[in-house]
N, CA, C and O atoms as a Tinker XYZ file with bonds, in Angstrom:
   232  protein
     1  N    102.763000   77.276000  130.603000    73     2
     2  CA   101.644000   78.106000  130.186000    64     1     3
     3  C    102.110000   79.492000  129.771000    63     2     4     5
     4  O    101.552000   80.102000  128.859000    81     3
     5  N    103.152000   79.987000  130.460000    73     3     6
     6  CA   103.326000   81.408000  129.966000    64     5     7
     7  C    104.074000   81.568000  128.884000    63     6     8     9
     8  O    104.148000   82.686000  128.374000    81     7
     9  N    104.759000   80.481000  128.347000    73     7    10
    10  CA   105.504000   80.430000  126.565000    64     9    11
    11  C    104.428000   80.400000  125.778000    63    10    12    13
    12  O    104.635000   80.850000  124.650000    81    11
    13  N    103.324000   80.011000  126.000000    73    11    14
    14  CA   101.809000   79.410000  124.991000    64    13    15
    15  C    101.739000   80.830000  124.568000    63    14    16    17
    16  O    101.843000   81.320000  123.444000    81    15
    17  N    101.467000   81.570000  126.132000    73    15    18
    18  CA   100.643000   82.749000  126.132000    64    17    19
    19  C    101.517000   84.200000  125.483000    63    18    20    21
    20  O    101.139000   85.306000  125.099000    81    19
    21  N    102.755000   83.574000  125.591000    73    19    22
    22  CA   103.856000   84.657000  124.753000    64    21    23
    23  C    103.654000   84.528000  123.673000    63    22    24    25
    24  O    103.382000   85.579000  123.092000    81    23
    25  N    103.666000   83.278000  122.838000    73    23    26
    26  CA   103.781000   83.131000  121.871000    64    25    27
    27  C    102.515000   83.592000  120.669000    63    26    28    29
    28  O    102.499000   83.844000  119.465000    81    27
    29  N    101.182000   83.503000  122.165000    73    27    30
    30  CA    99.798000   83.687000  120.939000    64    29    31
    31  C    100.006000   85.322000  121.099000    63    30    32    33
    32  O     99.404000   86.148000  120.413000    81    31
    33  N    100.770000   85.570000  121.917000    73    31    34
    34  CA   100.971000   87.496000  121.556000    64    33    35
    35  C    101.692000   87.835000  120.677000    63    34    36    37
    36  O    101.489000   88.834000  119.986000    81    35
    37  N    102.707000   87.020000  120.548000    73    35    38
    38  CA   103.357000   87.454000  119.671000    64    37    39
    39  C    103.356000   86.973000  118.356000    63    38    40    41
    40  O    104.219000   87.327000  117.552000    81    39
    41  N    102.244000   86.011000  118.008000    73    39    42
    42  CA   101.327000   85.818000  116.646000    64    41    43
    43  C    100.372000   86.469000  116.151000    63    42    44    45
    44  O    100.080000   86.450000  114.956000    81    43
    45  N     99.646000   87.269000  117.239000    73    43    46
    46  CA    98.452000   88.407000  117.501000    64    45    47
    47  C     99.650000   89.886000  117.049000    63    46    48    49
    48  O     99.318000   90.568000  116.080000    81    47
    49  N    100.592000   90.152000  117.593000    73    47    50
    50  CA   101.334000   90.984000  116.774000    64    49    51
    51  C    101.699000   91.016000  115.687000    63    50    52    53
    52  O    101.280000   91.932000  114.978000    81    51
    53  N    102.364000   90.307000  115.287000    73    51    54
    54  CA   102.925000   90.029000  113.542000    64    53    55
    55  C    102.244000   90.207000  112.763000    63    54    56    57
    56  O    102.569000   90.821000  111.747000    81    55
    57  N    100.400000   89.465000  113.090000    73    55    58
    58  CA    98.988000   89.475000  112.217000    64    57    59
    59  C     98.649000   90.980000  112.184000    63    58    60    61
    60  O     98.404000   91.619000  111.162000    81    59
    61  N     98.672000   91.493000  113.542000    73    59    62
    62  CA    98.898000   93.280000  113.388000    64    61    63
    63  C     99.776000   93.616000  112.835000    63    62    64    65
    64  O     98.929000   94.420000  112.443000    81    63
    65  N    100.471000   93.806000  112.460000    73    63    66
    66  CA   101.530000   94.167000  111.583000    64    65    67
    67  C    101.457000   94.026000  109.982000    63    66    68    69
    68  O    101.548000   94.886000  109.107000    81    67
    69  N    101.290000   92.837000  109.922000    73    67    70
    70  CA   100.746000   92.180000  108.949000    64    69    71
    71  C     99.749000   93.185000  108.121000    63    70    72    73
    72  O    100.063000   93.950000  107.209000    81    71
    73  N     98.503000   92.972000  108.680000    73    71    74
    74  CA    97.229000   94.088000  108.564000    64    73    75
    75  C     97.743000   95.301000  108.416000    63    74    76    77
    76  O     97.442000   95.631000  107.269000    81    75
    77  N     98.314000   96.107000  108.891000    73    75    78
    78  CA    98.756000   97.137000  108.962000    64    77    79
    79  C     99.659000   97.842000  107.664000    63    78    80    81
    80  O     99.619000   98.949000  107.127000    81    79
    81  N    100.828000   96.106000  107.368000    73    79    82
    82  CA   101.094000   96.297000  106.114000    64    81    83
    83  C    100.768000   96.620000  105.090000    63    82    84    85
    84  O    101.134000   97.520000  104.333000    81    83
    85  N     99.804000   95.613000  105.027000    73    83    86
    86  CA    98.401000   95.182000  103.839000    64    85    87
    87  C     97.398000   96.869000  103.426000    63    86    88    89
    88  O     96.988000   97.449000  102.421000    81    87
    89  N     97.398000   97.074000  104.959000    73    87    90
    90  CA    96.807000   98.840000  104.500000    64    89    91
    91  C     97.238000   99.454000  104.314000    63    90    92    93
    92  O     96.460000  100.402000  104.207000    81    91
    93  N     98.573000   99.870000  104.059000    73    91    94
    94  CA    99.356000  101.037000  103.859000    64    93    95
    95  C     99.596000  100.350000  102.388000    63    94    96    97
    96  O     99.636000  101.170000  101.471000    81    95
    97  N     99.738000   99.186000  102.077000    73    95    98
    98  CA   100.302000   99.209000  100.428000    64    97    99
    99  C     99.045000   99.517000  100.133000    63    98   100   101
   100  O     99.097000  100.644000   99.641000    81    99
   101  N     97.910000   99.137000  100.157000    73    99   102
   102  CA    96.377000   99.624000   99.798000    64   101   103
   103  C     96.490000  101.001000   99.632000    63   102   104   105
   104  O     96.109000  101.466000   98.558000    81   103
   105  N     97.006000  101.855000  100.613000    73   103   106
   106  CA    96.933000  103.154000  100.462000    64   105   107
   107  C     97.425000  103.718000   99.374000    63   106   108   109
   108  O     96.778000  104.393000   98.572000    81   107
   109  N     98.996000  103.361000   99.301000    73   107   110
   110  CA   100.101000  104.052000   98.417000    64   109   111
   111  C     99.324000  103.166000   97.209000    63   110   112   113
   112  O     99.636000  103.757000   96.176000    81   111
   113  N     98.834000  102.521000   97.007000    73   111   114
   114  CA    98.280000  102.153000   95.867000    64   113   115
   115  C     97.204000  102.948000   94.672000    63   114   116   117
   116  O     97.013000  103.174000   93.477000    81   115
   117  N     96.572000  103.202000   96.455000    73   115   118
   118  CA    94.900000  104.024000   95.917000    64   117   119
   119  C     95.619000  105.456000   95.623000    63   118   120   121
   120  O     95.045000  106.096000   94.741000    81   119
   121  N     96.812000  106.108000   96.214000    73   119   122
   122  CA    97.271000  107.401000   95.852000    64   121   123
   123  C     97.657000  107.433000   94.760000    63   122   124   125
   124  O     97.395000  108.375000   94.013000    81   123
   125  N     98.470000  106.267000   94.358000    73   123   126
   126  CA    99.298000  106.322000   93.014000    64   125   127
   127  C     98.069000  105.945000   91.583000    63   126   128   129
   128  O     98.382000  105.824000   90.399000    81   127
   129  N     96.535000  105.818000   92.236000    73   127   130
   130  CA    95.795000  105.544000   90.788000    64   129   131
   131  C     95.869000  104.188000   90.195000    63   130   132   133
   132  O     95.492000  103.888000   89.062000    81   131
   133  N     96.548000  103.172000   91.335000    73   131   134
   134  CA    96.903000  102.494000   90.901000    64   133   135
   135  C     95.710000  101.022000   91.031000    63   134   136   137
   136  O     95.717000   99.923000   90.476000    81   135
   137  N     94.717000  101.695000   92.090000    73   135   138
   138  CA    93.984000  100.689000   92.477000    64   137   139
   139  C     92.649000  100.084000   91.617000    63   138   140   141
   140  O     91.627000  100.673000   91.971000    81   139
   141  N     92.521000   99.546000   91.074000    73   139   142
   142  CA    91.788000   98.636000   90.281000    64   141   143
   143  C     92.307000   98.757000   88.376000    63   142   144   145
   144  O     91.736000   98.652000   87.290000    81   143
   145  N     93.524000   98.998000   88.816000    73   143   146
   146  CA    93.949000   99.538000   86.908000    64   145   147
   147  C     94.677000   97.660000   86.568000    63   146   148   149
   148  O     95.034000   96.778000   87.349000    81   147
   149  N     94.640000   97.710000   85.478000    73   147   150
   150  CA    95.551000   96.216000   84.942000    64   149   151
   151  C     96.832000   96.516000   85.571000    63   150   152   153
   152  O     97.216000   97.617000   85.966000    81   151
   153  N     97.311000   95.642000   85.605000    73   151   154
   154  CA    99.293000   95.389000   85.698000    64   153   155
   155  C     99.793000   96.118000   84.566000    63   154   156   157
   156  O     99.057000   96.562000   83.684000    81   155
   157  N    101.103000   96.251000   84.588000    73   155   158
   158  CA   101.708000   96.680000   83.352000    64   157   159
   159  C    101.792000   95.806000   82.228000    63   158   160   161
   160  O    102.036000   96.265000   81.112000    81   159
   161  N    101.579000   94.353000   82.458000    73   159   162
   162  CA   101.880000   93.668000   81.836000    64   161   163
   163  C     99.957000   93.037000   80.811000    63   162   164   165
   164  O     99.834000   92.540000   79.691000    81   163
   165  N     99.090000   93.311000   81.640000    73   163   166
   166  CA    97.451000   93.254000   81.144000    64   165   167
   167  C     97.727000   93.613000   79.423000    63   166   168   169
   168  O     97.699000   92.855000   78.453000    81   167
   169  N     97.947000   94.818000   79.499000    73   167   170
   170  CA    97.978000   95.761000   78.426000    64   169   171
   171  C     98.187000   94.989000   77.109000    63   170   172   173
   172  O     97.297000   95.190000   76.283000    81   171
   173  N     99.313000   94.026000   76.680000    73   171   174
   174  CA   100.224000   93.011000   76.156000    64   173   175
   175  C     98.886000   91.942000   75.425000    63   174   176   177
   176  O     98.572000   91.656000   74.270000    81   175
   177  N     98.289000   91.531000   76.961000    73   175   178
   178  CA    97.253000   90.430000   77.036000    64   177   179
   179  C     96.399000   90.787000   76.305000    63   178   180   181
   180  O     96.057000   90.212000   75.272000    81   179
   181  N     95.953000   91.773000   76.751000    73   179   182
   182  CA    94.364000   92.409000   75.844000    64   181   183
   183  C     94.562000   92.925000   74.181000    63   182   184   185
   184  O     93.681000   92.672000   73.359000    81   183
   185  N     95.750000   93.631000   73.822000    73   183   186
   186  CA    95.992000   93.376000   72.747000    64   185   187
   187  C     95.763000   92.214000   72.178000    63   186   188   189
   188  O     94.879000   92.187000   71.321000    81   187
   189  N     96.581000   90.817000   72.543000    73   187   190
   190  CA    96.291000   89.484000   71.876000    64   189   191
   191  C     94.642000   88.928000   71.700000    63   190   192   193
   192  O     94.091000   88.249000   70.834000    81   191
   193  N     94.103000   89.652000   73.124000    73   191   194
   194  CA    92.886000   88.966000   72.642000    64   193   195
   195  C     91.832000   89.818000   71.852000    63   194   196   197
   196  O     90.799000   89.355000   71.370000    81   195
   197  N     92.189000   90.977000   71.794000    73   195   198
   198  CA    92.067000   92.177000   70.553000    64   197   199
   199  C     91.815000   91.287000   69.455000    63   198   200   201
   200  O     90.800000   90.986000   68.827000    81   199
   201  N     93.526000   90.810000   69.377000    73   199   202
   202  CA    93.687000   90.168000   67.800000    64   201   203
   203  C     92.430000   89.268000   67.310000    63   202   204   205
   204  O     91.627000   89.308000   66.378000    81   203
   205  N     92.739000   88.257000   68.669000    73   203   206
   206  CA    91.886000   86.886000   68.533000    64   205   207
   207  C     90.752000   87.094000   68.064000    63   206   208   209
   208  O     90.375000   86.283000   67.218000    81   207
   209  N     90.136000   87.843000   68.308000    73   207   210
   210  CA    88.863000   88.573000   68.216000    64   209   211
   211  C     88.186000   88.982000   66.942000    63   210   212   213
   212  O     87.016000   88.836000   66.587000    81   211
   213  N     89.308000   89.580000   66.288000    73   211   214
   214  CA    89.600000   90.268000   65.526000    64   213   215
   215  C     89.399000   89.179000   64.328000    63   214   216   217
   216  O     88.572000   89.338000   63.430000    81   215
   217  N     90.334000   87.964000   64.442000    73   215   218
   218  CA    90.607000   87.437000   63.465000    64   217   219
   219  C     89.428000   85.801000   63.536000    63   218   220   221
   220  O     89.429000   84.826000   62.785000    81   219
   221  N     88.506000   86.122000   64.824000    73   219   222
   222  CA    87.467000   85.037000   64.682000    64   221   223
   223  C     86.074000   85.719000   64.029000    63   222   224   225
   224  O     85.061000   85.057000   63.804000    81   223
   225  N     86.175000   86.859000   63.820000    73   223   226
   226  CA    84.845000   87.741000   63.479000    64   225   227
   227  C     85.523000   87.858000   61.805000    63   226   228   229
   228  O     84.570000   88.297000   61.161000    81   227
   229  N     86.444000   87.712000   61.048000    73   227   230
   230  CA    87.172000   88.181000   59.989000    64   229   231
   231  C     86.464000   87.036000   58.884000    63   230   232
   232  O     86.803000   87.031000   57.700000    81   231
């Protein structure tokens, strides 16, 4: 019983940790402006469908 009970602590930690991770990249995210913007790579995408667009209305 007491390996069970180590072990769900020390799955209950990691998940804290885990979480903890998860909020701090959230953070440095939301500082850097970065939070709800496209990828670097969006930018590329939306051009093409610019085109598509472009050339189904033409």
């Amino acid at each position: 019983m007491k390996c069970i009970k180590c072990r769900i602590v020390a799955l209950d930690e990691m998940g804290n940790r885990v979480n903890e991770l998860e909020q701090s990249i959230n953070d440095l995210k939301a500082e850097m402006g970065v939070e709800g913007s496209p990828s670097p790579l969006a930018p590329s995408n939306q051009k093409s469908d610019e085109a598509k667009q472009e050339e189904g209305s033409a």
